[in-house]
DSSP file (Angstrom, degrees, kcal/mol; ACC not computed):
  #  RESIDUE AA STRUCTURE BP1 BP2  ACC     N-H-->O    O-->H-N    N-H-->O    O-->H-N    TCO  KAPPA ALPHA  PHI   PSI    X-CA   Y-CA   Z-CA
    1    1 A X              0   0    0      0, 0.0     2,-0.5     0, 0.0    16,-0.1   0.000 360.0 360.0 360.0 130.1    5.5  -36.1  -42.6
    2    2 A X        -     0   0    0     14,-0.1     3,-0.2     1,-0.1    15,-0.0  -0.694 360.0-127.8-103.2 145.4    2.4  -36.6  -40.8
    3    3 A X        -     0   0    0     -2,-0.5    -1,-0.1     1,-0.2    18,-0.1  -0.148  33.2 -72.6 -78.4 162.1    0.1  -34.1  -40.4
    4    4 A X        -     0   0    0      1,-0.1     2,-0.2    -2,-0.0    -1,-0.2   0.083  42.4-135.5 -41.3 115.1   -1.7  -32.6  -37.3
    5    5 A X        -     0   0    0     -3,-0.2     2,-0.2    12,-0.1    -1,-0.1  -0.540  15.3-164.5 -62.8 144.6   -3.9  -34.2  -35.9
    6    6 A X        -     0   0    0     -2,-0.2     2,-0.4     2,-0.1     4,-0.1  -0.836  27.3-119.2-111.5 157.5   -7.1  -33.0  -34.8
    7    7 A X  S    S+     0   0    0     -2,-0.2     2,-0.1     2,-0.1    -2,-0.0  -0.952  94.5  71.6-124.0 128.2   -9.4  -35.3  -32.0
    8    8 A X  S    S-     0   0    0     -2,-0.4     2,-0.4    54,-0.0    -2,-0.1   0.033  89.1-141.7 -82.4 124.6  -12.2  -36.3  -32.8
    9    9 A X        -     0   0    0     53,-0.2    57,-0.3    -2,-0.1     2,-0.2  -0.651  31.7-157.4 -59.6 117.0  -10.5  -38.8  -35.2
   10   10 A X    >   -     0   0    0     -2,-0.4     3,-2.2    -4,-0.1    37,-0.4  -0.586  29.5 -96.0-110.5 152.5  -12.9  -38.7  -38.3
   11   11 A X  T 3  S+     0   0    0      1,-0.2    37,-2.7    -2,-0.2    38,-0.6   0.638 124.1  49.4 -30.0 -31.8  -13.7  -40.7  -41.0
   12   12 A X  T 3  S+     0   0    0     35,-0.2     2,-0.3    34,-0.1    -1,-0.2  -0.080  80.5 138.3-120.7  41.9  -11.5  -39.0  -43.5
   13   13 A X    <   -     0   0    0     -3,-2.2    34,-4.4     1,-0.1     2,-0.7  -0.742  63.5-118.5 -85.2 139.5   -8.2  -39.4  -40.7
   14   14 A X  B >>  -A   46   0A   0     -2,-0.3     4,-1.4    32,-0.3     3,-1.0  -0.757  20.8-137.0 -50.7 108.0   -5.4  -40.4  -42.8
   15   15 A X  H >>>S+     0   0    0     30,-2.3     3,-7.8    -2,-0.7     4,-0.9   0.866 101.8  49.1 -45.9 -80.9   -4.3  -44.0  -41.4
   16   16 A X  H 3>5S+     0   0    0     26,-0.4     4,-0.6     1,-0.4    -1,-0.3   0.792 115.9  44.4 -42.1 -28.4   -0.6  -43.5  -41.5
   17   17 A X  H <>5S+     0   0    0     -3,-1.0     4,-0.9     2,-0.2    -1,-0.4   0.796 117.6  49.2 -83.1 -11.7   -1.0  -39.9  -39.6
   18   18 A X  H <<5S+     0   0    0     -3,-7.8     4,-0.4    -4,-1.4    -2,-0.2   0.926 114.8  37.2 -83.1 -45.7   -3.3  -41.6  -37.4
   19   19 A X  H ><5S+     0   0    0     -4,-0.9     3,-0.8     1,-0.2    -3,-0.2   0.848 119.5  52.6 -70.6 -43.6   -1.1  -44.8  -36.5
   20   20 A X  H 3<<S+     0   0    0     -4,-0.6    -1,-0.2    -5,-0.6    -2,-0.2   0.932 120.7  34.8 -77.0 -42.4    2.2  -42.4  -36.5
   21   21 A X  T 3< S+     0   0    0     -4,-0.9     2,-0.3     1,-0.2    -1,-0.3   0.520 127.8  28.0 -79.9  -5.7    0.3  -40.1  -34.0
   22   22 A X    X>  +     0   0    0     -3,-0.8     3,-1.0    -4,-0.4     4,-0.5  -0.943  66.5 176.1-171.3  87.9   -1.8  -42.3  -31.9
   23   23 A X  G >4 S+     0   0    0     -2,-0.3     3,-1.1     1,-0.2    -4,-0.1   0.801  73.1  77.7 -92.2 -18.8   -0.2  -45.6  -31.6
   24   24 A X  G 34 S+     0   0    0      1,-0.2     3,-0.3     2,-0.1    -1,-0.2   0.352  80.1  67.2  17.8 -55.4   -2.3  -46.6  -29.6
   25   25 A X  G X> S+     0   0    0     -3,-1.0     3,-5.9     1,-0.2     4,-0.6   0.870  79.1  86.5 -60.3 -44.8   -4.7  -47.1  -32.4
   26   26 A X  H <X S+     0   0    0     -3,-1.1     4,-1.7    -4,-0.5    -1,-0.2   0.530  84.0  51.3 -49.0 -11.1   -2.6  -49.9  -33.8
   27   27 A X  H 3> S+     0   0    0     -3,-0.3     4,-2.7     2,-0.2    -1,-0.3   0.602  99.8  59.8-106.2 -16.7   -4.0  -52.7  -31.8
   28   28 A X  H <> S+     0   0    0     -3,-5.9     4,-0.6     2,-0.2     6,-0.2   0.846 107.3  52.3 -87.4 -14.9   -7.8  -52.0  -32.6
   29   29 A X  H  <>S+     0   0    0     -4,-0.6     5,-3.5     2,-0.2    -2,-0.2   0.996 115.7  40.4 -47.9 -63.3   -6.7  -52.6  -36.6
   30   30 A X  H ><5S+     0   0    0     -4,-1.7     3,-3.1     1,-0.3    -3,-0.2   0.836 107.4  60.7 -63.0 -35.5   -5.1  -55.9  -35.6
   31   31 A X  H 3<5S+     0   0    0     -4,-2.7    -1,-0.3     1,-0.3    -2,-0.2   0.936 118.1  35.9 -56.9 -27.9   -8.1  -57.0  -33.1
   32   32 A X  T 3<5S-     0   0    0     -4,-0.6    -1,-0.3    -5,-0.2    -2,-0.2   0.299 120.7-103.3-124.3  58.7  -10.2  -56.8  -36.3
   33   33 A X  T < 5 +     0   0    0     -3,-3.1     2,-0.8     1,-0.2    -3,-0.2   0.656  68.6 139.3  53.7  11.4   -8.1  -57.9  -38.8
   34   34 A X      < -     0   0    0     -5,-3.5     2,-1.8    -6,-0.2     3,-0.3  -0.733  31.0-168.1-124.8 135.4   -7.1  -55.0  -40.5
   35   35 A X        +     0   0    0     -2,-0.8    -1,-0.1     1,-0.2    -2,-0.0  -0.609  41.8 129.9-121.3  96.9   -3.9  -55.1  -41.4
   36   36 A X    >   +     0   0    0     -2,-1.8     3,-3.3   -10,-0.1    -1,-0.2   0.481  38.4 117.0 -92.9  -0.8   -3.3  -51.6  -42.5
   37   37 A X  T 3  S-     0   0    0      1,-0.3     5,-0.0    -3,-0.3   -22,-0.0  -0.416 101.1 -11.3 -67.1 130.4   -0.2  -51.5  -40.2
   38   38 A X  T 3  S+     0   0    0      1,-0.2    -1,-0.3     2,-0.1     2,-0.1   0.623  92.2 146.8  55.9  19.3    2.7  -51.0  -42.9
   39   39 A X    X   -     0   0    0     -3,-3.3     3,-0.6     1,-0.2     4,-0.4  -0.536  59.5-118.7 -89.8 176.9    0.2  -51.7  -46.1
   40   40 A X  G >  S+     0   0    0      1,-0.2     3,-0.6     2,-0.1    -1,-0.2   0.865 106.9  55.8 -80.0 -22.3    1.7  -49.2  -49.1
   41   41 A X  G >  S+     0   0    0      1,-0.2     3,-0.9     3,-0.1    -1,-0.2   0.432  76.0  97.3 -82.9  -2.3   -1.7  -47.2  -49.4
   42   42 A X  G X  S+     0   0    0     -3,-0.6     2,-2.3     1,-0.3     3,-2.1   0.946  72.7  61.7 -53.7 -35.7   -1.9  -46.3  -46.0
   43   43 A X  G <  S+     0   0    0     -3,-0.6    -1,-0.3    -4,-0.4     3,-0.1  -0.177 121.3  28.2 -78.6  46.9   -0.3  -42.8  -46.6
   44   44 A X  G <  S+     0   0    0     -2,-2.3     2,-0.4    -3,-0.9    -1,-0.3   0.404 104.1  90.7-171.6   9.9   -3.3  -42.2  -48.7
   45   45 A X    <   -     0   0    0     -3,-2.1   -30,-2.3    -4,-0.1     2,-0.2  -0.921  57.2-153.3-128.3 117.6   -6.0  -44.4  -47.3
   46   46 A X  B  >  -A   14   0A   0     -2,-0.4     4,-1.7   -32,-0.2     3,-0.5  -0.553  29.2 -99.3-119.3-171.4   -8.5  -43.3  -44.6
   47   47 A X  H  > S+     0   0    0    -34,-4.4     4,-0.8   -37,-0.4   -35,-0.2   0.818 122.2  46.8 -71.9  -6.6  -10.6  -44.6  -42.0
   48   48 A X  H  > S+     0   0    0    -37,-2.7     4,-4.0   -35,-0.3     5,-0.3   0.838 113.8  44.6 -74.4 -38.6  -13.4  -44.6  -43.9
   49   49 A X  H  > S+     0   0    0    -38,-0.6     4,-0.7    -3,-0.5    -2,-0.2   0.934 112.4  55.9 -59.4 -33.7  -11.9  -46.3  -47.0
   50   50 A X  H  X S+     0   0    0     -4,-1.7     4,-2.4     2,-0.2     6,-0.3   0.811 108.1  44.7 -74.7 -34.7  -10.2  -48.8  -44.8
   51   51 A X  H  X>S+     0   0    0     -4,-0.8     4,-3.6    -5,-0.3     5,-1.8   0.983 113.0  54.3 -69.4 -56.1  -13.4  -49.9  -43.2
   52   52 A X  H  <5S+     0   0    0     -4,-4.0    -1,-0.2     1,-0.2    -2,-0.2   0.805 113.7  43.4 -21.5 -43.7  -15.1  -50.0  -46.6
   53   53 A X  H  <5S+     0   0    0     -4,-0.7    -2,-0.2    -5,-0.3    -1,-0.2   0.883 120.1  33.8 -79.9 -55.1  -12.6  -52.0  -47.5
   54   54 A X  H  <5S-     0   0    0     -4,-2.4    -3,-0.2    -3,-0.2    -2,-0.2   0.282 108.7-115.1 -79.6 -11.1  -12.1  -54.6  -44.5
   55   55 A X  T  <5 +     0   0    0     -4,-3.6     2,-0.6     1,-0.3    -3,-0.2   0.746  62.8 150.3  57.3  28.5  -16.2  -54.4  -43.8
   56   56 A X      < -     0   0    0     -5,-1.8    -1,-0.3    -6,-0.3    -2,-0.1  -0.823  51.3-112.7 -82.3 120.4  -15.9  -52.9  -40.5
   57   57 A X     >  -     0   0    0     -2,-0.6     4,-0.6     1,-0.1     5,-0.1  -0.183  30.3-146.3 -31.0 137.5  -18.8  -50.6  -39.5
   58   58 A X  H  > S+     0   0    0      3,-0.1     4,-2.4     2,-0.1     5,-0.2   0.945  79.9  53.5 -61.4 -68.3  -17.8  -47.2  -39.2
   59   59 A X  H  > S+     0   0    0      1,-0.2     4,-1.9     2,-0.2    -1,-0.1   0.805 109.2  47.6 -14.2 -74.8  -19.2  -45.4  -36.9
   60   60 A X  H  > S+     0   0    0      2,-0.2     4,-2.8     3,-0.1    -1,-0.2   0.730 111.9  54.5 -64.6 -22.6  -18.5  -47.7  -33.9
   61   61 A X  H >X S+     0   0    0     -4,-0.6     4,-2.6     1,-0.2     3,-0.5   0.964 108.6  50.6 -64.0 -64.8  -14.4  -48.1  -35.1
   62   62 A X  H >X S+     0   0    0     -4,-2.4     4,-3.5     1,-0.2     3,-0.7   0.797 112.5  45.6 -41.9 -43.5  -14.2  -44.5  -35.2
   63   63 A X  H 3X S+     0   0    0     -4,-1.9     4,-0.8     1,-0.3    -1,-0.2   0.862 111.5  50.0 -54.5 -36.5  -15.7  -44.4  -31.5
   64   64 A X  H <X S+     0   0    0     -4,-2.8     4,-1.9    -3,-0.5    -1,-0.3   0.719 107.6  56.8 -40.4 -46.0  -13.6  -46.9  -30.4
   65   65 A X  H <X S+     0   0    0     -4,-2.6     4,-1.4    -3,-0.7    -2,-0.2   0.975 113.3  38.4 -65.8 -64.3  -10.3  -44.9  -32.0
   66   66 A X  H  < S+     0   0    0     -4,-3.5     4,-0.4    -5,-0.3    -1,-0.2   0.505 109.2  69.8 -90.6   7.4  -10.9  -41.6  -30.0
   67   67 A X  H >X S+     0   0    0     -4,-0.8     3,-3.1    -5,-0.2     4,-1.6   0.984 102.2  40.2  47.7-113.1  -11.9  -44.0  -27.2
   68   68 A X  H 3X S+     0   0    0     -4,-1.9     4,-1.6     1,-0.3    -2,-0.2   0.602 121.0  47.8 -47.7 -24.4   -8.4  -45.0  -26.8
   69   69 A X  H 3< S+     0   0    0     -4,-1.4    -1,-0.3     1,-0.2     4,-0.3   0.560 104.6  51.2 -89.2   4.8   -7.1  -41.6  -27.3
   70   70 A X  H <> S+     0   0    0     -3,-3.1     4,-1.7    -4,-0.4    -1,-0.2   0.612 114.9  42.1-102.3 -37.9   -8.7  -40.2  -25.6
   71   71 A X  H  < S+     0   0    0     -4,-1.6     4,-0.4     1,-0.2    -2,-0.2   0.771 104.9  65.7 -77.5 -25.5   -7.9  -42.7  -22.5
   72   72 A X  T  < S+     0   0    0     -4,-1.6     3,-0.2     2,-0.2    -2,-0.2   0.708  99.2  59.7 -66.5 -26.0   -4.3  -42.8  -23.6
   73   73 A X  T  4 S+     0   0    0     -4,-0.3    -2,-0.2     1,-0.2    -3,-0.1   0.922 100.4  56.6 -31.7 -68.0   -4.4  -38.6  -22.5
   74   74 A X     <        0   0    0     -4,-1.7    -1,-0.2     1,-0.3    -2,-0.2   0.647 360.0 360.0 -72.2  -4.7   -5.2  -39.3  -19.4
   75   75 A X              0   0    0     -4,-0.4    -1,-0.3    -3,-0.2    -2,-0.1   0.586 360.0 360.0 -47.8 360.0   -2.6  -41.4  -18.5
């Protein structure tokens, strides 16, 4: 079950509550190659590990993330 979300989306957002809440998200993984989308450690992996991990900046993904959700609201 994923848990509440809060926005800003932070560094230590669990991916799978993130992707499951905010679907939205899924397309800024794939634009940069990370394909957390379905991996088995998502439900325990967060956006900071994943960046670590894939060598994506941080900082700017996260802005980019509440970004989109933040534009996906206002629809």
């Amino acid at each position: 079950m994923a848990a509440a979300l809060t926005t800003p989306i932070g560094a230590e957002t669990i991916l799978d509550d993130l992707m499951a809440t905010h679907k939205v998200t899924i397309p800024l993984f794939i634009q940069r190659k990370m394909m957390c989308i379905g991996c088995p450690i998502a439900h325990i992996h967060d956006v900071r590990q994943a960046c670590v991990e894939h060598g994506v900046p941080l900082s700017p993904f996260l802005a980019d993330l509440n970004r989109v959700i933040e534009r996906d609201g206002q629809k």
